[in-house]
N, CA, C and O atoms as a DFTB+ gen file, in Angstrom:
640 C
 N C O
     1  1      -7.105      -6.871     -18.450
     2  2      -7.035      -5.507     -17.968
     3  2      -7.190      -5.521     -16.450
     4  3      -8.019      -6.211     -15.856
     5  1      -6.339      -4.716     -15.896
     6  2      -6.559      -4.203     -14.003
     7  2      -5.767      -3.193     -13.944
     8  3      -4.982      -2.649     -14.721
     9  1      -6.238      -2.981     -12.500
    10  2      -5.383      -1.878     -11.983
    11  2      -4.013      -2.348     -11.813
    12  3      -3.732      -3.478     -11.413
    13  1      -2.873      -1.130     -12.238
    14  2      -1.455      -1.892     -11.705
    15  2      -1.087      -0.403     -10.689
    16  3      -1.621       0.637     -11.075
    17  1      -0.278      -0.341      -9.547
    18  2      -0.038       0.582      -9.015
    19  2       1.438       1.001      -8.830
    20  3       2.250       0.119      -8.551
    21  1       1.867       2.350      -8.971
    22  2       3.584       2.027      -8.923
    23  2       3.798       3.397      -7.949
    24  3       3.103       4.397      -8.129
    25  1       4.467       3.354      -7.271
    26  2       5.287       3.940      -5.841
    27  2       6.494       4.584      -6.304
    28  3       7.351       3.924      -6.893
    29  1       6.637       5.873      -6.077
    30  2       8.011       6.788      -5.987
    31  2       8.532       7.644      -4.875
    32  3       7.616       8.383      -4.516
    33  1       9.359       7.804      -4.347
    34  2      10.296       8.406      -3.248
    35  2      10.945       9.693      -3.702
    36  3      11.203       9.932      -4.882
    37  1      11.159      10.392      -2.832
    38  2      12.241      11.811      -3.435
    39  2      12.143      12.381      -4.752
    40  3      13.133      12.739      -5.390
    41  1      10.821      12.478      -5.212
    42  2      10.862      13.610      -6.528
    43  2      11.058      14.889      -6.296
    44  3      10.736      15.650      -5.383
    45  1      11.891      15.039      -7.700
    46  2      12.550      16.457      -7.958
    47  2      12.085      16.458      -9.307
    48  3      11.886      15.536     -10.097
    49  1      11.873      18.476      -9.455
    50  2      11.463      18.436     -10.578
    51  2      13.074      18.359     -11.554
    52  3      14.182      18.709     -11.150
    53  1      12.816      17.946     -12.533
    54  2      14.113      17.664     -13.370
    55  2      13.541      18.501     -15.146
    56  3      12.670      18.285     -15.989
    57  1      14.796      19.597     -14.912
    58  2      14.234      20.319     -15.942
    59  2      14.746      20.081     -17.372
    60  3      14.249      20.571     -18.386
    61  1      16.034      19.086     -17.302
    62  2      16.782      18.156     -18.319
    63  2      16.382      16.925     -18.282
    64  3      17.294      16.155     -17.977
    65  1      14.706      16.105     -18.600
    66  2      14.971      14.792     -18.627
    67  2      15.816      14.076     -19.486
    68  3      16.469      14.758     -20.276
    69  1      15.951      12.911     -19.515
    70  2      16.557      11.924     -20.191
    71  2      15.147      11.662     -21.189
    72  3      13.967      11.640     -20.842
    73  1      15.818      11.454     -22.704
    74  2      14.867      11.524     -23.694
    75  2      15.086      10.052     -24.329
    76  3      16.257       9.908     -24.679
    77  1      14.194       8.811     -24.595
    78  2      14.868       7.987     -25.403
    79  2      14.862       8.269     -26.960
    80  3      14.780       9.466     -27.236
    81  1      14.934       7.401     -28.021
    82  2      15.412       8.053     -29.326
    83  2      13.975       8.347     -30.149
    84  3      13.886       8.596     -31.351
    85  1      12.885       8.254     -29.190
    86  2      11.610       8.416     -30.156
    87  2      11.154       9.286     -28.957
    88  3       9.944       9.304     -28.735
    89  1      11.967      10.003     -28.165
    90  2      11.364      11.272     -27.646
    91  2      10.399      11.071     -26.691
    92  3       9.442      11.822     -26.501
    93  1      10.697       9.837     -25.955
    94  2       9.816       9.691     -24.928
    95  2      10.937       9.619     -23.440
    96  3      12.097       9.214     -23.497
    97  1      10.425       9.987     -22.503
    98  2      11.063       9.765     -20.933
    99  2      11.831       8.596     -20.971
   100  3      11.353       7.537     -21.377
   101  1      13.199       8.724     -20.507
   102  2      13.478       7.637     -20.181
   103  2      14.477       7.640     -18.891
   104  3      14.985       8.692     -18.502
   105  1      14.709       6.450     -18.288
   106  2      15.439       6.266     -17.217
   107  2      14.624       6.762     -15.643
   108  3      13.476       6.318     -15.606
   109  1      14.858       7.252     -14.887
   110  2      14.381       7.775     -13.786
   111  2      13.561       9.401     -13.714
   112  3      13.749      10.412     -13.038
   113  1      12.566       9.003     -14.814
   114  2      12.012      10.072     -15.143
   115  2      10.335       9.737     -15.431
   116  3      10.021       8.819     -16.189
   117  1       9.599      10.342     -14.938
   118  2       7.871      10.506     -15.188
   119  2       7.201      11.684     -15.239
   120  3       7.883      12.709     -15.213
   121  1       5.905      11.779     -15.312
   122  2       5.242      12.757     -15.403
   123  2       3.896      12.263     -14.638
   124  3       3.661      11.057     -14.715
   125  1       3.450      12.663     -14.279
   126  2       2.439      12.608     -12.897
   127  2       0.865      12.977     -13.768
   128  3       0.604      14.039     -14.333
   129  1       0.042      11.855     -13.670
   130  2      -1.515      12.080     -14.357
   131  2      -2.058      12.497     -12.982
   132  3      -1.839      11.843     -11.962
   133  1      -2.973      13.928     -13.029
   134  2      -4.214      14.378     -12.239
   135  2      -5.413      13.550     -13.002
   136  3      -5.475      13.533     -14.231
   137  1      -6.337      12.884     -12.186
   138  2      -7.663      12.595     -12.312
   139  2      -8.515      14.190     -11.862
   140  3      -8.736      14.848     -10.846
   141  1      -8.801      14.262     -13.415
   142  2      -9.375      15.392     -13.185
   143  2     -10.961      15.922     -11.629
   144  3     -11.571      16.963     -11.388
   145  1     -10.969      14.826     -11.151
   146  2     -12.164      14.671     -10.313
   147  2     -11.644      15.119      -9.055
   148  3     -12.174      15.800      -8.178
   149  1     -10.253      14.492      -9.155
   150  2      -9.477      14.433      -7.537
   151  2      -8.205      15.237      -7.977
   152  3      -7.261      14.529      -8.327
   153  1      -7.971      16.920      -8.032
   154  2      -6.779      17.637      -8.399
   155  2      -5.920      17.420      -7.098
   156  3      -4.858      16.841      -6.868
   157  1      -6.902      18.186      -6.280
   158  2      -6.180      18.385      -5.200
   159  2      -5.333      17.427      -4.596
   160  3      -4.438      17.831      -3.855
   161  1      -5.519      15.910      -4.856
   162  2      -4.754      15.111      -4.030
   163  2      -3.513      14.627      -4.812
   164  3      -2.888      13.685      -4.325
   165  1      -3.094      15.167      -5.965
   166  2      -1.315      15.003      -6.179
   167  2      -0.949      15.882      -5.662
   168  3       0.057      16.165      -6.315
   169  1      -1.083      16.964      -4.489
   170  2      -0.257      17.990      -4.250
   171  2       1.048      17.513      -3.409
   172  3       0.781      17.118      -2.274
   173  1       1.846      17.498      -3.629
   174  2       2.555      18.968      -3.614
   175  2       2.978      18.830      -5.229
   176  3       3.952      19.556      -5.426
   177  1       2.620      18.231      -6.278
   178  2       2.911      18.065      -7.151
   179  2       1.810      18.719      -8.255
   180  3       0.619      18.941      -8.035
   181  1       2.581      18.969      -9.552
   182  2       1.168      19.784     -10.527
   183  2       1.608      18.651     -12.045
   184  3       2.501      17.842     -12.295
   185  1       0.641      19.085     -12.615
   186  2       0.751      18.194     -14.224
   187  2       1.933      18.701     -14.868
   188  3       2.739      19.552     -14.490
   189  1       1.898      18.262     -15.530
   190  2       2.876      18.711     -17.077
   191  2       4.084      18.975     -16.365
   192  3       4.822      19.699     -17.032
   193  1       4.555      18.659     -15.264
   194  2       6.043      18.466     -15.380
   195  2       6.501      17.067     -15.608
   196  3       5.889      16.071     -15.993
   197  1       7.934      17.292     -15.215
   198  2       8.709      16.133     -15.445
   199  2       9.471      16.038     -13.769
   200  3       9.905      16.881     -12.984
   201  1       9.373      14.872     -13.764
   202  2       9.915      14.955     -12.015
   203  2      10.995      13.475     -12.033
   204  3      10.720      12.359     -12.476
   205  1      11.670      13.726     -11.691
   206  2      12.993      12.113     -11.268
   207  2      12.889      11.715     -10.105
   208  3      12.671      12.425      -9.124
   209  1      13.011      10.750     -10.121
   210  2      12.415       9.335      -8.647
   211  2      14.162       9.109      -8.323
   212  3      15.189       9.231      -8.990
   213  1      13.873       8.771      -7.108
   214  2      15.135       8.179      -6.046
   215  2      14.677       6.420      -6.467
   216  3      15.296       5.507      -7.015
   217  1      13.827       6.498      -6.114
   218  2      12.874       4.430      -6.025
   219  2      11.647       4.584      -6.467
   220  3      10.829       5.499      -6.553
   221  1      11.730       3.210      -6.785
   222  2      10.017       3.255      -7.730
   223  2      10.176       1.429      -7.638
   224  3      11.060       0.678      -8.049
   225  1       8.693       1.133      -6.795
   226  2       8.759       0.106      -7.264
   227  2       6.815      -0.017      -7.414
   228  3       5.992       0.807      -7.016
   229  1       6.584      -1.257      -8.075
   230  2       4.975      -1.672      -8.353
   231  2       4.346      -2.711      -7.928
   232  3       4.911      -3.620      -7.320
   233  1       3.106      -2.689      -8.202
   234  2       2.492      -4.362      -7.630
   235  2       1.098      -3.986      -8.159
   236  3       0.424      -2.957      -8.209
   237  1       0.939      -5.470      -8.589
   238  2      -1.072      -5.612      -9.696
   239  2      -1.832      -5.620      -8.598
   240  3      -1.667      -6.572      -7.835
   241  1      -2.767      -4.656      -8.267
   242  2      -3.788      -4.318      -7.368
   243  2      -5.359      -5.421      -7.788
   244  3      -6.506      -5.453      -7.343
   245  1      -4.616      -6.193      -8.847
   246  2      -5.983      -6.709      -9.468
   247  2      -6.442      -5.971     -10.775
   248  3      -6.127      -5.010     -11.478
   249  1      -7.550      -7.170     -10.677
   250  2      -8.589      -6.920     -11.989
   251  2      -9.594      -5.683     -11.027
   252  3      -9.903      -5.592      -9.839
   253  1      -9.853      -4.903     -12.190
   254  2     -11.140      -3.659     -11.570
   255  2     -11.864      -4.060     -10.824
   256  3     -11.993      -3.337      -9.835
   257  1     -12.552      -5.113     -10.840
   258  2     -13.710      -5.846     -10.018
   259  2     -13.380      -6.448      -8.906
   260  3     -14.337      -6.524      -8.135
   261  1     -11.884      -7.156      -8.298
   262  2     -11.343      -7.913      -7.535
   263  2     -11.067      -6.461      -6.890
   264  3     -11.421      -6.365      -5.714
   265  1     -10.458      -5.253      -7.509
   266  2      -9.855      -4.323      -6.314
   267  2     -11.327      -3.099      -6.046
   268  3     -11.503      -2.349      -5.086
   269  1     -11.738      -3.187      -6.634
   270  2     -13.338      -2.474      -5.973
   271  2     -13.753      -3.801      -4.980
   272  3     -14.105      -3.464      -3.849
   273  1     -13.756      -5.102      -5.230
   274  2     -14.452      -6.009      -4.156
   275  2     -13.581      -5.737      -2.548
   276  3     -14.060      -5.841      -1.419
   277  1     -11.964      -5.311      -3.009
   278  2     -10.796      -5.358      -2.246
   279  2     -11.628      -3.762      -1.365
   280  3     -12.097      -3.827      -0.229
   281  1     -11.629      -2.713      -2.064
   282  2     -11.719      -1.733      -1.411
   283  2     -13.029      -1.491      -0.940
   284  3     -13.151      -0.398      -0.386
   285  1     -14.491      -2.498      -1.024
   286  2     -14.978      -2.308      -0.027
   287  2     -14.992      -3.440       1.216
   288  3     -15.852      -3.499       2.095
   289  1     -13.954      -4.229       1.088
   290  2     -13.835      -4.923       2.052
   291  2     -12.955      -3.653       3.420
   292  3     -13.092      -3.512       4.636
   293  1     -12.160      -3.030       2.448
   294  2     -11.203      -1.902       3.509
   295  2     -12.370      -0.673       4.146
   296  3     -12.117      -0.063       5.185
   297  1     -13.403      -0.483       3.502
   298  2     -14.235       0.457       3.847
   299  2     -15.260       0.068       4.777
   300  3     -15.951       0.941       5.301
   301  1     -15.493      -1.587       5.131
   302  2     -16.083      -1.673       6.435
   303  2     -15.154      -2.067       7.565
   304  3     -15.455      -1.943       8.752
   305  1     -13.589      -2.722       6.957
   306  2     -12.607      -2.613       7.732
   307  2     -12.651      -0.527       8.925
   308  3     -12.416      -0.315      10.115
   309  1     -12.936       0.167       8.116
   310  2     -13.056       0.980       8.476
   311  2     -14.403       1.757       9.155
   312  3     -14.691       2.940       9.336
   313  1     -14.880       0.839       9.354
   314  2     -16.566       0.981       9.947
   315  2     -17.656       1.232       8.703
   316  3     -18.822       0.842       8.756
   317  1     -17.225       1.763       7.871
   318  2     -18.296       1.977       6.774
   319  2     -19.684       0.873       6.489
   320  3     -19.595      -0.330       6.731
   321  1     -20.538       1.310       6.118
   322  2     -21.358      -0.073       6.098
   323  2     -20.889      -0.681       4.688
   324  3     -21.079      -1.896       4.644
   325  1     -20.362      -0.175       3.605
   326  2     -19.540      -0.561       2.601
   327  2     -19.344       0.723       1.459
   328  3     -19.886       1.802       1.694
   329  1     -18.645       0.552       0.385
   330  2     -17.833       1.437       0.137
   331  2     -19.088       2.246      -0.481
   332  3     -19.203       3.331       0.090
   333  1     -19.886       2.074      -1.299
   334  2     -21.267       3.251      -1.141
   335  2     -21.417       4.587      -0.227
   336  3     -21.408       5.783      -0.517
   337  1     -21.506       4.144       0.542
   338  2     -21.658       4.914       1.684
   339  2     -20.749       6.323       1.693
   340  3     -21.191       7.405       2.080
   341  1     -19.261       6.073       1.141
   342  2     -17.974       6.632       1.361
   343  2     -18.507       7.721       0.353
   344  3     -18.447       8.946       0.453
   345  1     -19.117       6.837      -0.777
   346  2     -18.953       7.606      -2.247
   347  2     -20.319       8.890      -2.358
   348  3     -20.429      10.060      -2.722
   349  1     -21.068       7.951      -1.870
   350  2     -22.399       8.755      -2.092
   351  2     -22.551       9.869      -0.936
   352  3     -23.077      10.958      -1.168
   353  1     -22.018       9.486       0.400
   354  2     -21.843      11.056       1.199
   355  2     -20.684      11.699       1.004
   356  3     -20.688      12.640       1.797
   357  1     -19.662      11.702       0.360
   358  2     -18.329      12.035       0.213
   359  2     -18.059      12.080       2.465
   360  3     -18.084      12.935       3.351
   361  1     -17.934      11.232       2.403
   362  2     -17.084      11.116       3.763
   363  2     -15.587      11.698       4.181
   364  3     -14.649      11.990       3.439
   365  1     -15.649      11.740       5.076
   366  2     -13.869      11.886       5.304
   367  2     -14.061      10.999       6.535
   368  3     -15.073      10.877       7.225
   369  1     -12.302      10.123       6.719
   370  2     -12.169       9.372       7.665
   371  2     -11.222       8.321       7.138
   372  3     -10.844       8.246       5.969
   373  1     -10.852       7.448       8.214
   374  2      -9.923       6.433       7.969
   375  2     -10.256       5.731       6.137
   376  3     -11.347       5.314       5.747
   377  1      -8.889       5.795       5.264
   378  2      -8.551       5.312       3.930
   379  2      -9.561       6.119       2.878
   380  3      -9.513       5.729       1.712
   381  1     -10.486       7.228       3.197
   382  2     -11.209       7.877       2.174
   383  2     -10.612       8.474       1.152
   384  3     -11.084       8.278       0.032
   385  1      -9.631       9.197       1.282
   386  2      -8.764       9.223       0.215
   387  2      -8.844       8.095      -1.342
   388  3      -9.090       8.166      -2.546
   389  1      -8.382       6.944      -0.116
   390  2      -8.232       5.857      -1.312
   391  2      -9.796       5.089      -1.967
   392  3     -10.031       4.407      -2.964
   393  1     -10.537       5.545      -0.975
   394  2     -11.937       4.348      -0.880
   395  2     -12.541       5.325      -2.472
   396  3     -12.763       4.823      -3.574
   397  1     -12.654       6.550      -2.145
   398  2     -13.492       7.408      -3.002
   399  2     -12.340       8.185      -3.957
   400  3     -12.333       9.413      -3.868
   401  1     -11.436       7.599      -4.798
   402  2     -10.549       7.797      -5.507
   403  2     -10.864       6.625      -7.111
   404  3     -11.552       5.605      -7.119
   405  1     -10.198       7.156      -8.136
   406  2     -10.385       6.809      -9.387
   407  2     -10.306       4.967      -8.917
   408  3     -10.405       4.516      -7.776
   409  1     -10.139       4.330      -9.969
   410  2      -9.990       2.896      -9.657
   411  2      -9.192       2.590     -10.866
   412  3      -8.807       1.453     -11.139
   413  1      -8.970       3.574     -11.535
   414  2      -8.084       3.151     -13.004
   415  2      -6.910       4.037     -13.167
   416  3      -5.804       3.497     -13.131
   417  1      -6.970       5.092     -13.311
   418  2      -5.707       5.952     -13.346
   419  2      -5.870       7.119     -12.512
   420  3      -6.989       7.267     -12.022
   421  1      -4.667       8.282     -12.158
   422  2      -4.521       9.098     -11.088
   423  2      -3.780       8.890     -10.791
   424  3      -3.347       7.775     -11.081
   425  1      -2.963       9.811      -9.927
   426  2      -1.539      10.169      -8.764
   427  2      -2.325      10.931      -7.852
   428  3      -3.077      11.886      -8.051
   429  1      -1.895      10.113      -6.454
   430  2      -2.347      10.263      -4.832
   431  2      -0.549      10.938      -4.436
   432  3       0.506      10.306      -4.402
   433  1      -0.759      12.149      -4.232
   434  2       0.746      13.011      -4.099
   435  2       1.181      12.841      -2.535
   436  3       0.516      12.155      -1.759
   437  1       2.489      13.610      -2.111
   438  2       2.924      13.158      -0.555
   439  2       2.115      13.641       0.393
   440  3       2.190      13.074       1.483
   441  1       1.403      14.481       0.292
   442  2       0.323      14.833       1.594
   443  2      -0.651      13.575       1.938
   444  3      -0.673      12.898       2.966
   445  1      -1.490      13.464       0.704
   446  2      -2.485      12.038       0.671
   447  2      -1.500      11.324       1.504
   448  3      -1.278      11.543       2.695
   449  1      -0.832      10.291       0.617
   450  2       0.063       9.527       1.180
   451  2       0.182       9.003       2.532
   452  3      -0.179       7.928       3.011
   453  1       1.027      10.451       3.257
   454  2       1.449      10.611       4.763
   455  2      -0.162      10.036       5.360
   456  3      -0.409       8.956       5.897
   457  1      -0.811      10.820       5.144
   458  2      -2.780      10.613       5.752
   459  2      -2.744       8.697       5.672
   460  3      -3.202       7.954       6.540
   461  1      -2.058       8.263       4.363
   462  2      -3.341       6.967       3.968
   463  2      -1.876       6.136       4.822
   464  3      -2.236       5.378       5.722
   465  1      -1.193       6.178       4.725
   466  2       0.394       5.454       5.329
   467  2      -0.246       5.614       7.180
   468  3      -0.239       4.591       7.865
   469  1      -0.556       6.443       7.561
   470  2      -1.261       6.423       8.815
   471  2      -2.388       5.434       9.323
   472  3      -2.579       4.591      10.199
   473  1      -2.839       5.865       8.558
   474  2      -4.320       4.884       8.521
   475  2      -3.854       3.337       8.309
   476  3      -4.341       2.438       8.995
   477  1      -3.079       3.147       7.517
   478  2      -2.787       1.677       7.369
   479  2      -1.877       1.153       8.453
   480  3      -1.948      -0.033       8.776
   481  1      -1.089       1.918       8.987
   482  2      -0.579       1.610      10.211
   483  2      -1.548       1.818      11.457
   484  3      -1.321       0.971      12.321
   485  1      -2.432       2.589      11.748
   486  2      -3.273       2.149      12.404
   487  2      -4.570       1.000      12.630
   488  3      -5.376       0.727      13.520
   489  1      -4.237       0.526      11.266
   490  2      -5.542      -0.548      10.959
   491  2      -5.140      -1.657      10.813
   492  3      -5.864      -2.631      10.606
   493  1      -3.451      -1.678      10.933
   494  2      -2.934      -2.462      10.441
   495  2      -3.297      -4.017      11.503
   496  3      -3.282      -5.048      10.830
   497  1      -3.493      -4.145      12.479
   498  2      -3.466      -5.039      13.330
   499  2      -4.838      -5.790      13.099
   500  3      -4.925      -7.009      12.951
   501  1      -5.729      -5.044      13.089
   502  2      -7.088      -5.616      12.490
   503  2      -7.471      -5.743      11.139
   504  3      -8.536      -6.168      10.691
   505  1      -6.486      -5.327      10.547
   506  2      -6.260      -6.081       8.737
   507  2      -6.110      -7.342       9.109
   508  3      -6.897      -8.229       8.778
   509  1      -5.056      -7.524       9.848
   510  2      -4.501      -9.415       9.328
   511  2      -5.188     -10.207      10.343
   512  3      -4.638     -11.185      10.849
   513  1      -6.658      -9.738      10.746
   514  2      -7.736     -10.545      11.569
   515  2      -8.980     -10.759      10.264
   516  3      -9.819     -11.658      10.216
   517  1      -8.772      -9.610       9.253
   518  2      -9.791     -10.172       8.191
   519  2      -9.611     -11.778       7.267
   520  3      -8.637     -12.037       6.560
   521  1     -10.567     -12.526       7.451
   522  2     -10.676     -13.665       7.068
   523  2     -10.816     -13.834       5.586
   524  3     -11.686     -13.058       5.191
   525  1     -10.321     -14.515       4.643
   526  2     -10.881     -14.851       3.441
   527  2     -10.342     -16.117       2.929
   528  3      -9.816     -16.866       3.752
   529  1     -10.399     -16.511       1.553
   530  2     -10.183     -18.075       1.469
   531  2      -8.653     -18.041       0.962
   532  3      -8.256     -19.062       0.399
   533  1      -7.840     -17.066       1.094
   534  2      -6.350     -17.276       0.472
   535  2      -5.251     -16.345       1.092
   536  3      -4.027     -16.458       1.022
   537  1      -6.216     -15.140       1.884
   538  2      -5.326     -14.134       2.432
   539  2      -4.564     -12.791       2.055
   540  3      -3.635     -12.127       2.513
   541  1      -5.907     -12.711       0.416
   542  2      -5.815     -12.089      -0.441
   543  2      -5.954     -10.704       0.524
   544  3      -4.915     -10.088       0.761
   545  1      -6.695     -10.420       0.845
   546  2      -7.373      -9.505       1.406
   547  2      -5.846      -8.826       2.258
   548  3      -5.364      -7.790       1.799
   549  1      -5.302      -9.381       3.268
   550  2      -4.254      -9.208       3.671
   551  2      -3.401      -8.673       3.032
   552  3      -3.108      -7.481       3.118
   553  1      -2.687      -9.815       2.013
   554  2      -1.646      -9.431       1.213
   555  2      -1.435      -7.857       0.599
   556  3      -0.530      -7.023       0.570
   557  1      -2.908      -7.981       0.105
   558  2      -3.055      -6.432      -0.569
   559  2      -2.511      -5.223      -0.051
   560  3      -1.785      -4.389      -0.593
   561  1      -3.146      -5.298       1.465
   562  2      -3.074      -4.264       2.389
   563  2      -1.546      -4.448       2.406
   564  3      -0.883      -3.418       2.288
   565  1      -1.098      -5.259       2.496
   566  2       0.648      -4.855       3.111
   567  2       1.144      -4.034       1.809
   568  3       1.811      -3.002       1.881
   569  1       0.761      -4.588       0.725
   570  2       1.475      -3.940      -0.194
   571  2       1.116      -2.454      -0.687
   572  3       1.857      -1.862      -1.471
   573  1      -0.512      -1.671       0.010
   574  2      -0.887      -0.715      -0.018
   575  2      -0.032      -0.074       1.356
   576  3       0.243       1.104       1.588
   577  1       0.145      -0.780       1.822
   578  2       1.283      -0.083       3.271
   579  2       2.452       0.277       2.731
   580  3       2.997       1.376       2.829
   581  1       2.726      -0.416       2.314
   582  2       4.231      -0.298       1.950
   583  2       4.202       0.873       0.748
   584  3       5.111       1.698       0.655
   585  1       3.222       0.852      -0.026
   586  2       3.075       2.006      -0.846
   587  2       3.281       3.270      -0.876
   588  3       3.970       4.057      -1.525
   589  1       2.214       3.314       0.330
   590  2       2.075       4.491       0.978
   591  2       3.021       5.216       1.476
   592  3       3.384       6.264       0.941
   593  1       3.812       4.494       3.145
   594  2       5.185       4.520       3.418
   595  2       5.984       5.218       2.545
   596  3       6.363       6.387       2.627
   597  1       6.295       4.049       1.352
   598  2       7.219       4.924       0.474
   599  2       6.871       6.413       0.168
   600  3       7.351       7.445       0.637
   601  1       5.989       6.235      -0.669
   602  2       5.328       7.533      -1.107
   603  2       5.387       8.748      -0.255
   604  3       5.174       9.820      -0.822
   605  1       5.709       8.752       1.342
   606  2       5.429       9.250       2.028
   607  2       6.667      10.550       2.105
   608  3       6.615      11.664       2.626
   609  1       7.786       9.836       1.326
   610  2       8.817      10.268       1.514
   611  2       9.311      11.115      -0.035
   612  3      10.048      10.705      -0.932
   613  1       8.554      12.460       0.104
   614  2       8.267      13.374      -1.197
   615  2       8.130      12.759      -2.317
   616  3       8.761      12.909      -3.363
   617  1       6.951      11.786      -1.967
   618  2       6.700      10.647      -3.482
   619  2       5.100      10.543      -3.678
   620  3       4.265      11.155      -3.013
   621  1       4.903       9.829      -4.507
   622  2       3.116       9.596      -5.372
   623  2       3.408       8.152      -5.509
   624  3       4.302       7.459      -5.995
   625  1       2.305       7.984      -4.890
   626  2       1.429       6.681      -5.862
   627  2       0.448       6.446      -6.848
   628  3      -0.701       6.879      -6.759
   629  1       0.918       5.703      -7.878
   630  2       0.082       6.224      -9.221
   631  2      -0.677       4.932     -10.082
   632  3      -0.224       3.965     -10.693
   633  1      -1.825       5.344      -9.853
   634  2      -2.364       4.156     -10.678
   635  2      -2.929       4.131     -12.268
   636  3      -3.744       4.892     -12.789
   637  1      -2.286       3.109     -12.789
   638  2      -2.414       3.028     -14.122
   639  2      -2.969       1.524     -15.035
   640  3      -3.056       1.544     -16.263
């Protein structure tokens, strides 16, 4: 079991999805989970529709424990004294969005996004100065960049 994360571009709501033969979504078609804790941050998007993607692509964020170890390494990347801190004052500031967000499922909608796609381009230079034994730490971040980015462009990132 881990987190897996998947990225979409240009949703529209689509009021004819594509159905496969046991009545489930198919083709370029989803439906967007709110973590009931964090509503506000799929906006511009709401539940229970059906919305069609331009692009969608994914990447394994890890096992639960490797991407909580991952995200408080990003939360003193961000001055935090570690990710505690984020959770227990509800902070705002560089990657809070993501720091104090579910760790298992949820959709982060295009407003979030634009915010966390910022932040990673601003941090980005002192990301790939963080040290570890494989470059894990790095890697991650590019692929939370690139996430974001996408997403940025009337899309969600959704973790499942």
């Amino acid at each position: 079991m881990g987190l897996d994360i998947s990225f979409y571009s240009n949703l529209k709501v689509n009021e004819t999805p594509t159905l496969n033969k046991y009545g489930d979504l198919a083709g370029n078609n989803i439906q967007l989970f709110i973590s009931p804790k964090f509503k506000a941050r799929i906006l511009p998007f709401i539940e229970n529709t059906v919305y069609s993607y331009e692009t969608t692509e994914s990447f394994r964020a890890g096992s639960y424990t490797s991407y909580n170890g991952w995200r408080n390494r990003l939360s003193q990347l961000a001055g935090f004294t570690d990710i505690r801190e984020v959770w227990t004052n509800d902070i705002q500031g560089p990657f809070t969005e993501l720091l104090n967000f579910s760790d298992c499922e949820g959709t982060l909608g295009t407003e979030v996004c634009k915010k966390l796609a910022k932040d990673f381009a601003d941090f980005y230079d002192e990301a790939a100065k963080v040290t570890d034994y494989d470059g894990w730490f790095f890697d991650m971040y590019k692929s939370w960049k690139t996430a974001f980015e996408v997403a940025s462009n009337n899309g969600a990132v959704v973790f499942h």
